[in-house]
N, CA, C and O atoms as CSV, one atom per row, in Angstrom:
chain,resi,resn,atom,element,x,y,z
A,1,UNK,N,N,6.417,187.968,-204.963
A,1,UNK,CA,C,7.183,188.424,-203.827
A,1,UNK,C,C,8.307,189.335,-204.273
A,1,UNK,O,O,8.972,189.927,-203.423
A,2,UNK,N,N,8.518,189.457,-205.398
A,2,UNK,CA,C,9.941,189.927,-205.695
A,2,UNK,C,C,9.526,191.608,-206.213
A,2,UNK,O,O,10.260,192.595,-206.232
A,3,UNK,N,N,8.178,191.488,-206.579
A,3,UNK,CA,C,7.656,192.837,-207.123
A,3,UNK,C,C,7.728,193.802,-205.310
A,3,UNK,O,O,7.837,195.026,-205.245
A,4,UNK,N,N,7.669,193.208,-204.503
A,4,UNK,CA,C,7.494,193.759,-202.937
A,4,UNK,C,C,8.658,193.689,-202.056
A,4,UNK,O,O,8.798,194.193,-200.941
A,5,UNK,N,N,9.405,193.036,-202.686
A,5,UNK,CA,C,11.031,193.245,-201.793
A,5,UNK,C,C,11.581,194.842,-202.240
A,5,UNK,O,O,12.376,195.463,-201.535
A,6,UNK,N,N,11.143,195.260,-203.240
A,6,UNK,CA,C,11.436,196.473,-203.113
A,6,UNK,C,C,11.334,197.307,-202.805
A,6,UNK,O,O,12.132,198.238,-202.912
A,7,UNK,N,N,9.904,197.294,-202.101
A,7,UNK,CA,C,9.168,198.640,-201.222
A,7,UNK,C,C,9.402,197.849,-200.027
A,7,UNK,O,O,9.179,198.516,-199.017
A,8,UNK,N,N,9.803,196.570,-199.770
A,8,UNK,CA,C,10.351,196.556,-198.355
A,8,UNK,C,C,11.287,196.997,-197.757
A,8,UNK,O,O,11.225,197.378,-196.589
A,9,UNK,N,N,12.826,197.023,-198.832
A,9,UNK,CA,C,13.668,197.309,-198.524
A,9,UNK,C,C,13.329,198.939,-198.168
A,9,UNK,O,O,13.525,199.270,-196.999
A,10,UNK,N,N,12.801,200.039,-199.173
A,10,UNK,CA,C,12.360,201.149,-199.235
A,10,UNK,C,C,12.133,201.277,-197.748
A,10,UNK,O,O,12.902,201.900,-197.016
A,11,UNK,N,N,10.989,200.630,-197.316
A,11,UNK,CA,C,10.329,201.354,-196.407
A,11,UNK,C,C,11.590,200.842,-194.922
A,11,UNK,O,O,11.844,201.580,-193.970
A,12,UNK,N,N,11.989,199.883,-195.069
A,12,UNK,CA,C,12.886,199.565,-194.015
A,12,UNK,C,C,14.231,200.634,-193.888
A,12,UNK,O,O,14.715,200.911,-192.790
A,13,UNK,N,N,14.851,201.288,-195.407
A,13,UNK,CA,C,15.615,202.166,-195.419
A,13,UNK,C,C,15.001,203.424,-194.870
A,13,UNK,O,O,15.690,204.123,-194.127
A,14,UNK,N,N,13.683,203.803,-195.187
A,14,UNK,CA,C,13.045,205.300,-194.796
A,14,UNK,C,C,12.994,204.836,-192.871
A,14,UNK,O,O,12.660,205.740,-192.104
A,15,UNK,N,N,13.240,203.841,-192.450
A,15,UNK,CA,C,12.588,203.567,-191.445
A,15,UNK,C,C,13.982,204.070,-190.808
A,15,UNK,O,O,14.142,205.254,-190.513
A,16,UNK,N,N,14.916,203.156,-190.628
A,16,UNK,CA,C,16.214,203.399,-190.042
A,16,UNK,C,C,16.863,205.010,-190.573
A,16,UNK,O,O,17.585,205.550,-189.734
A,17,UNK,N,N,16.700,205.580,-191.554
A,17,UNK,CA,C,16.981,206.788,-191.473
A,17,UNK,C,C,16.414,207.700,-190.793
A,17,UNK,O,O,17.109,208.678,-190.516
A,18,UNK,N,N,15.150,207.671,-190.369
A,18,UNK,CA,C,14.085,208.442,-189.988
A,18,UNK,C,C,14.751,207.704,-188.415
A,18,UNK,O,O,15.898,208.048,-188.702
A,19,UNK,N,N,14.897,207.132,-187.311
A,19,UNK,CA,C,15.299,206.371,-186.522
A,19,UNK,C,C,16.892,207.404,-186.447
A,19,UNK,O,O,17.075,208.293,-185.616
A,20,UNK,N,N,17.733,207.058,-187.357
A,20,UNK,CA,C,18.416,207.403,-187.072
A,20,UNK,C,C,18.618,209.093,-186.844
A,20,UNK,O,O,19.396,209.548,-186.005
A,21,UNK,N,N,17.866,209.842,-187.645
A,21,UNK,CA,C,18.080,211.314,-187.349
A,21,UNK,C,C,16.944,211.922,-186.525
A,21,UNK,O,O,16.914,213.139,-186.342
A,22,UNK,N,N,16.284,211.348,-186.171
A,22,UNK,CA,C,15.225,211.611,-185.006
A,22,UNK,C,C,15.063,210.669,-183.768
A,22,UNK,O,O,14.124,210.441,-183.006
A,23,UNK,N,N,16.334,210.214,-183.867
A,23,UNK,CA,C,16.182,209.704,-182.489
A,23,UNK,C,C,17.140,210.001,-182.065
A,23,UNK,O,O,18.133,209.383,-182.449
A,24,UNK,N,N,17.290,211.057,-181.099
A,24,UNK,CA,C,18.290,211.658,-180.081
A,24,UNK,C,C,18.678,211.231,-179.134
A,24,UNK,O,O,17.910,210.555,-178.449
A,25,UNK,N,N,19.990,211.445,-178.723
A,25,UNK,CA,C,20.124,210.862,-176.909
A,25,UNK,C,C,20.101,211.827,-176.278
A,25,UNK,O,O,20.558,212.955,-176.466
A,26,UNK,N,N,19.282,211.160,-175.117
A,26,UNK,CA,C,18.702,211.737,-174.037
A,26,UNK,C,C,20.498,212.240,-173.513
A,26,UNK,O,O,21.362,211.391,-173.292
A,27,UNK,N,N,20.697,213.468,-173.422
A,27,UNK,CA,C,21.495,214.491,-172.370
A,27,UNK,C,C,21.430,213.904,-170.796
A,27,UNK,O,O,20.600,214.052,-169.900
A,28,UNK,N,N,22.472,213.298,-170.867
A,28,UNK,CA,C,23.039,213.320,-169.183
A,28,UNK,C,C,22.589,214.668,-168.666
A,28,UNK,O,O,22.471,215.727,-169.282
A,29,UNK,N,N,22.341,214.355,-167.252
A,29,UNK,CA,C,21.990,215.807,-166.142
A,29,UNK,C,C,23.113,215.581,-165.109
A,29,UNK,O,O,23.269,214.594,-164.391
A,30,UNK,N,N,23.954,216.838,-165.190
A,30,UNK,CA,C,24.951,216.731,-163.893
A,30,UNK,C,C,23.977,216.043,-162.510
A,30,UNK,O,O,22.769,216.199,-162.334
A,31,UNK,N,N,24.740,215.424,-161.829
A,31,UNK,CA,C,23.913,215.689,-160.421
A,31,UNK,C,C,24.586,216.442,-159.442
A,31,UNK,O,O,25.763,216.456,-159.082
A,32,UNK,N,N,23.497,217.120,-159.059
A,32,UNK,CA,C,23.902,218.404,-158.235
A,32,UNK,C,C,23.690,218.221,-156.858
A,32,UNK,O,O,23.755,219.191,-156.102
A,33,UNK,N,N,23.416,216.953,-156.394
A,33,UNK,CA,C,23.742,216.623,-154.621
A,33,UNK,C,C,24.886,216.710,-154.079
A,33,UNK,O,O,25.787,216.161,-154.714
A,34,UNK,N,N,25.193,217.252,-153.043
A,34,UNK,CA,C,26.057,217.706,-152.455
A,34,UNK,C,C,26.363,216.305,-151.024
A,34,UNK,O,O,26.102,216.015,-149.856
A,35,UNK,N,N,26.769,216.055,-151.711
A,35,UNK,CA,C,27.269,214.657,-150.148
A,35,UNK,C,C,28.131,214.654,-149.517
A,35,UNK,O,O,27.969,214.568,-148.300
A,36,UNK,N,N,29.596,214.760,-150.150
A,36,UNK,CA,C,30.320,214.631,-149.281
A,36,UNK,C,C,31.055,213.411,-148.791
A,36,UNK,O,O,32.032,213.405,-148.042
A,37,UNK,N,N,30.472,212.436,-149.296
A,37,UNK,CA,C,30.957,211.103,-148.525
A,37,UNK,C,C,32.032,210.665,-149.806
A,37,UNK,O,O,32.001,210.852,-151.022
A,38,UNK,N,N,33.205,209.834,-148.668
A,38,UNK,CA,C,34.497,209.883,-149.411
A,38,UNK,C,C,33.841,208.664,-150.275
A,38,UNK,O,O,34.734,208.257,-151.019
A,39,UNK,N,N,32.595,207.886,-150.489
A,39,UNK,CA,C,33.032,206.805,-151.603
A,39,UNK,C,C,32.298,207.436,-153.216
A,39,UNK,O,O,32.483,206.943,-154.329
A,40,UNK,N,N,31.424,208.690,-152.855
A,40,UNK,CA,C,30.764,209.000,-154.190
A,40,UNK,C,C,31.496,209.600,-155.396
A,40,UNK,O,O,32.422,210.411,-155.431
A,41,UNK,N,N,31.078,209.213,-156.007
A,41,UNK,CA,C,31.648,210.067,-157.450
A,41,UNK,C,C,31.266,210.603,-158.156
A,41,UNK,O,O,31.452,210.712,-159.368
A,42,UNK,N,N,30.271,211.291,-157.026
A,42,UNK,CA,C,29.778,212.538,-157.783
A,42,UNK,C,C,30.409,213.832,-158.032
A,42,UNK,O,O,31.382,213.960,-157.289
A,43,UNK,N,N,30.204,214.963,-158.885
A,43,UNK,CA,C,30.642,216.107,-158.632
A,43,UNK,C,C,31.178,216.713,-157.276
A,43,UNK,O,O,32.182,217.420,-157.186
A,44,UNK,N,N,30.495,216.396,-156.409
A,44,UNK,CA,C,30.242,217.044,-155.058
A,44,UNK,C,C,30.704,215.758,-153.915
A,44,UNK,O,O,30.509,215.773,-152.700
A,45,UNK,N,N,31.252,214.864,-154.587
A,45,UNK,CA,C,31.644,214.052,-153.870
A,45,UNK,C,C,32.760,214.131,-153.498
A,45,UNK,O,O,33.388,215.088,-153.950
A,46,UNK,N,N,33.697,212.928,-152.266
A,46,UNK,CA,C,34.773,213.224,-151.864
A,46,UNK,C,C,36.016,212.426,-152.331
A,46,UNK,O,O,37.178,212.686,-152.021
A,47,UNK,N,N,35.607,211.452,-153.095
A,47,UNK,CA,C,35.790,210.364,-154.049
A,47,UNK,C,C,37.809,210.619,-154.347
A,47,UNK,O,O,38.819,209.992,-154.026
A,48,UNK,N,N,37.507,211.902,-155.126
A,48,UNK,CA,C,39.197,212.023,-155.691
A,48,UNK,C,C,40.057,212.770,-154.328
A,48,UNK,O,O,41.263,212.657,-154.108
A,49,UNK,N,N,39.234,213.408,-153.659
A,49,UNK,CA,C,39.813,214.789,-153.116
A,49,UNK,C,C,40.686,212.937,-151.626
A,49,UNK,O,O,41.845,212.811,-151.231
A,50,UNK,N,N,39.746,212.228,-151.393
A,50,UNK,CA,C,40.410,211.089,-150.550
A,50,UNK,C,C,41.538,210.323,-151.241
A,50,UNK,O,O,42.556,210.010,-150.625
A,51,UNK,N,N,41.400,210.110,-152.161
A,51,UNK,CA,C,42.336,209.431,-152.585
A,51,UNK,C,C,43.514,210.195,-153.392
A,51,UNK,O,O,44.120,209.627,-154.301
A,52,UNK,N,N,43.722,211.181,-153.098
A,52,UNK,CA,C,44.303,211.865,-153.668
A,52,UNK,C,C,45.469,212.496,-152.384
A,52,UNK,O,O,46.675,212.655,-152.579
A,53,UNK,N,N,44.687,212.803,-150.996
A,53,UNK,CA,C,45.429,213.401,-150.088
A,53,UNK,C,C,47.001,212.459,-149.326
A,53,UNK,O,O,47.893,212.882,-148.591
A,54,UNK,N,N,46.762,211.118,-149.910
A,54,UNK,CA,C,47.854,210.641,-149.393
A,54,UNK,C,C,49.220,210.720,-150.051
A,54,UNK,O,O,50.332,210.593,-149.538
A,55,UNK,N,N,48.813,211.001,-151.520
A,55,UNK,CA,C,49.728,211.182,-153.183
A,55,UNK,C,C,50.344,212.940,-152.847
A,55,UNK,O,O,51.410,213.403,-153.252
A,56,UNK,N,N,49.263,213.679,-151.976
A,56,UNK,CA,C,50.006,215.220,-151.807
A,56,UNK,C,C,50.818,215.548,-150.718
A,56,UNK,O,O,51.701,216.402,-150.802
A,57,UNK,N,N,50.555,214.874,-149.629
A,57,UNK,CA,C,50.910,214.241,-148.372
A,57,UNK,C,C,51.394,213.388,-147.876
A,57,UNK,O,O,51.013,213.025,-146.763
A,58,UNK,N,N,52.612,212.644,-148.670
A,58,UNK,CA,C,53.038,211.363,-148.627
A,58,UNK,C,C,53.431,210.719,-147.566
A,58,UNK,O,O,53.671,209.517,-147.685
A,59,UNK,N,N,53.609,211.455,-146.117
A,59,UNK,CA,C,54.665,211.179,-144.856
A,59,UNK,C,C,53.411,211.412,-143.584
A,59,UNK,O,O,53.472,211.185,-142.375
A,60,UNK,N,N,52.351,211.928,-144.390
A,60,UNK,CA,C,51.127,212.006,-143.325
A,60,UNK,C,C,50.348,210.820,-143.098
A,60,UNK,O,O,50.404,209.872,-143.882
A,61,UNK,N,N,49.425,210.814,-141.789
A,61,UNK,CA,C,48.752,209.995,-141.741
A,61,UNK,C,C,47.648,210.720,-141.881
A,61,UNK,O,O,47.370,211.809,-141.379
A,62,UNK,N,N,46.538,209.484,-143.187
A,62,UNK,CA,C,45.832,210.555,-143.795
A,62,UNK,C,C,43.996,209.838,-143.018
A,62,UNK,O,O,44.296,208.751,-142.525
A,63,UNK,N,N,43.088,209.981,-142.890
A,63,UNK,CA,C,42.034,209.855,-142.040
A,63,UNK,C,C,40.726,210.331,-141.923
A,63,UNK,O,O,40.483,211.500,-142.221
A,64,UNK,N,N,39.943,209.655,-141.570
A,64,UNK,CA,C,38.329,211.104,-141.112
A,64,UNK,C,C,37.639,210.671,-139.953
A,64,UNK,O,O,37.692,209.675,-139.231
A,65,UNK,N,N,36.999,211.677,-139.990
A,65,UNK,CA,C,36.557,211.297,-138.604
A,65,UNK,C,C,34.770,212.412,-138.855
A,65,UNK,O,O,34.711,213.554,-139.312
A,66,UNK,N,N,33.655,211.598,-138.398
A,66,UNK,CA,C,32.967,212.460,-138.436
A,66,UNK,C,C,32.228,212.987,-137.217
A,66,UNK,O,O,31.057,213.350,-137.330
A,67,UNK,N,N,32.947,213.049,-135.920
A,67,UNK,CA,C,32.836,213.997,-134.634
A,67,UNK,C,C,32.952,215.099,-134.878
A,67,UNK,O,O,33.363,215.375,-136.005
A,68,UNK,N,N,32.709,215.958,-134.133
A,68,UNK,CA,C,33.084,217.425,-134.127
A,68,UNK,C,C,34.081,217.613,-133.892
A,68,UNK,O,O,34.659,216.571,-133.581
A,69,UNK,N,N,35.112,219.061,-133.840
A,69,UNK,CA,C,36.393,219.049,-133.767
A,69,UNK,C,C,36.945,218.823,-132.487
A,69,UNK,O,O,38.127,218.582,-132.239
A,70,UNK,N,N,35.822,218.936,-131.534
A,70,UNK,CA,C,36.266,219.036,-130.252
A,70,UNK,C,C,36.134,217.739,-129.515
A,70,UNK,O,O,36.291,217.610,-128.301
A,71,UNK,N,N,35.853,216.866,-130.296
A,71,UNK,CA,C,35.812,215.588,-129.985
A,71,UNK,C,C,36.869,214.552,-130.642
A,71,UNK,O,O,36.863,213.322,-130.670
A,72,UNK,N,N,37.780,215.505,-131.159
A,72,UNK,CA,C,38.602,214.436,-131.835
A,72,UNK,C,C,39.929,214.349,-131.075
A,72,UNK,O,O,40.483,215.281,-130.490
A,73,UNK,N,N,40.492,212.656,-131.208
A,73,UNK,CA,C,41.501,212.625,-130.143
A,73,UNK,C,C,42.966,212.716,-131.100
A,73,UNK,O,O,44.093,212.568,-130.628
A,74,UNK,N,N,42.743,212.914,-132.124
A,74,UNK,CA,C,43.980,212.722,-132.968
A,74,UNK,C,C,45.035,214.186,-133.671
A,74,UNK,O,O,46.069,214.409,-134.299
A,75,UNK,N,N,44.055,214.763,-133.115
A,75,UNK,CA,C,45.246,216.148,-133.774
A,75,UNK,C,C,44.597,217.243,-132.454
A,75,UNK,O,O,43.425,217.439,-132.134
A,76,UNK,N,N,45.625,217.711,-131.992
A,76,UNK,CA,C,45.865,218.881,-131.116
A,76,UNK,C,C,46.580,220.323,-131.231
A,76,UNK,O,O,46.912,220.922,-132.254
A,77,UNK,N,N,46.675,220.586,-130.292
A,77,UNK,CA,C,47.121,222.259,-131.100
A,77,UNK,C,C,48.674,222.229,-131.037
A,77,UNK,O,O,49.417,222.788,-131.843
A,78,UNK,N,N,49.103,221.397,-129.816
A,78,UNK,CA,C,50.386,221.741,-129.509
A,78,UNK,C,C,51.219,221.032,-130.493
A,78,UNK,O,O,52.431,221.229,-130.412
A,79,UNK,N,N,50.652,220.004,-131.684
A,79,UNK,CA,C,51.638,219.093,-132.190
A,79,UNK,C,C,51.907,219.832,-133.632
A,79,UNK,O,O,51.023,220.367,-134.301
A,80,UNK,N,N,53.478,219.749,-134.029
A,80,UNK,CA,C,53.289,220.374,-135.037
A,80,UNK,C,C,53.210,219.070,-136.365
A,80,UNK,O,O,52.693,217.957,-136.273
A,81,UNK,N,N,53.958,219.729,-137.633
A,81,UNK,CA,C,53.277,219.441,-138.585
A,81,UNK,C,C,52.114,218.327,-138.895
A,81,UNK,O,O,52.414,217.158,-139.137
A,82,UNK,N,N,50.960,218.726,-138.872
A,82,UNK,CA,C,49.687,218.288,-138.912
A,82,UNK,C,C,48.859,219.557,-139.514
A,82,UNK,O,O,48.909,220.779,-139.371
A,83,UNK,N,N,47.817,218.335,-140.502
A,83,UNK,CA,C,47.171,220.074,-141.459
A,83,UNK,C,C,45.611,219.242,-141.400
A,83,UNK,O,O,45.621,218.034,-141.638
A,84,UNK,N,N,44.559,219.789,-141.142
A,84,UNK,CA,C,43.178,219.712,-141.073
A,84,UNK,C,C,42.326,220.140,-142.056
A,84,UNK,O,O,42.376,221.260,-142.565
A,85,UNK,N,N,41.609,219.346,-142.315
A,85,UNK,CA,C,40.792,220.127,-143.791
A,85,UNK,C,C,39.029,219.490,-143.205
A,85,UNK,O,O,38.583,218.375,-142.939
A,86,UNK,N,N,38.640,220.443,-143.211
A,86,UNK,CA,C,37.258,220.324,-142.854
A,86,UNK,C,C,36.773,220.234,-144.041
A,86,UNK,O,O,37.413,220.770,-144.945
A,87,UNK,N,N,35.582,219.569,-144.339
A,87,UNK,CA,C,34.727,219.533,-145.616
A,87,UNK,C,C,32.953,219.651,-144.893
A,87,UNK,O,O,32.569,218.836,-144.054
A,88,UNK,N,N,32.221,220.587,-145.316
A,88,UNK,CA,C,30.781,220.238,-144.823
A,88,UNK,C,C,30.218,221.529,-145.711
A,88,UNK,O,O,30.547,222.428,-146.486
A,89,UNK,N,N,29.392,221.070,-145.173
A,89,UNK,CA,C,27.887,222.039,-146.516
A,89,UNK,C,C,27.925,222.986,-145.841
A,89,UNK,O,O,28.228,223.981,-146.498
A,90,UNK,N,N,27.617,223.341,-143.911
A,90,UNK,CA,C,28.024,224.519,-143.250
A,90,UNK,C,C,29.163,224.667,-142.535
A,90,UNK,O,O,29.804,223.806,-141.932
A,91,UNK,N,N,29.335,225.656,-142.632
A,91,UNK,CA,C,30.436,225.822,-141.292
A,91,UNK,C,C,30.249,227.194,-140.620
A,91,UNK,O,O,29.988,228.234,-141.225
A,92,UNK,N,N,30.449,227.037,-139.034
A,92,UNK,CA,C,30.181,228.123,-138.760
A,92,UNK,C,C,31.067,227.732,-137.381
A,92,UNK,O,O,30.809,227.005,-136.422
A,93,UNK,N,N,32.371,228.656,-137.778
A,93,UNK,CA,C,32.990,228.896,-136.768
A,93,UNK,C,C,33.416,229.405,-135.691
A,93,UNK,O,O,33.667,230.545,-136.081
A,94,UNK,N,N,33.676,229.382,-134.629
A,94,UNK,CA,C,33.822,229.742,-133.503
A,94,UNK,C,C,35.087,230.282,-132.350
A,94,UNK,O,O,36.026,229.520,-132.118
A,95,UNK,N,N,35.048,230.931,-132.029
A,95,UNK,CA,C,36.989,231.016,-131.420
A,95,UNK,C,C,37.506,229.839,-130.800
A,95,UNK,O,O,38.622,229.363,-131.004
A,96,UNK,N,N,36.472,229.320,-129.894
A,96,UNK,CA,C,37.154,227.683,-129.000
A,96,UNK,C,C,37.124,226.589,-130.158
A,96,UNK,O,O,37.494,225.438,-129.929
C-alpha cells in the first residue's frame, strides 16, 4: 500500500489543480426586466429610488398610487408645494 499512496496523492494533486484552473464561475447576467415595482431589486427596480424619497423629502408625504393621474384624489393643481414623479415603461402625455 505504501508503494501506491504515492500516485494517489499524485493523482489527487493533478486532480484538484486541474479542478481548480478549469473550473470557472459561471458570470452573473444582469437582469434586464424592467418592473418597476417598489419591492424589486433589480436594476430596473424601484427598490432604492422608494426608500430613498422620504431621506430627500423629509417634510413630504411620500406614497403611490397605481390609478391614472386623473384618478387620483391626493395631489391637485391648486395645492402648492407637492412634487409628482411618474415612473412607467410608457408615457404618453397629454394636455388634460
Amino acid at each position: 500500500m505504501k508503494k501506491y499512496f504515492i500516485y494517489i496523492m499524485l493523482g489527487v494533486t493533478v486532480l484538484l489543480l486541474a479542478i481548480m484552473l478549469f473550473g470557472k464561475k459561471r458570470e452573473r447576467e444582469m437582469d434586464e426586466r424592467i418592473t418597476l415595482r417598489i419591492k424589486d431589486k433589480t436594476p430596473y427596480g424601484m427598490y432604492v429610488a422608494y426608500a430613498l424619497l422620504p431621506k430627500i423629502f423629509p417634510n413630504a408625504l411620500v406614497g403611490h398610487d397605481k390609478n391614472s393621474p386623473g384618478n387620483w384624489d391626493s395631489v391637485t393643481a391648486e395645492e402648492s408645494n407637492q412634487a409628482v414623479f411618474l415612473m412607467a415603461k410608457d408615457f404618453d402625455a397629454e394636455e388634460y
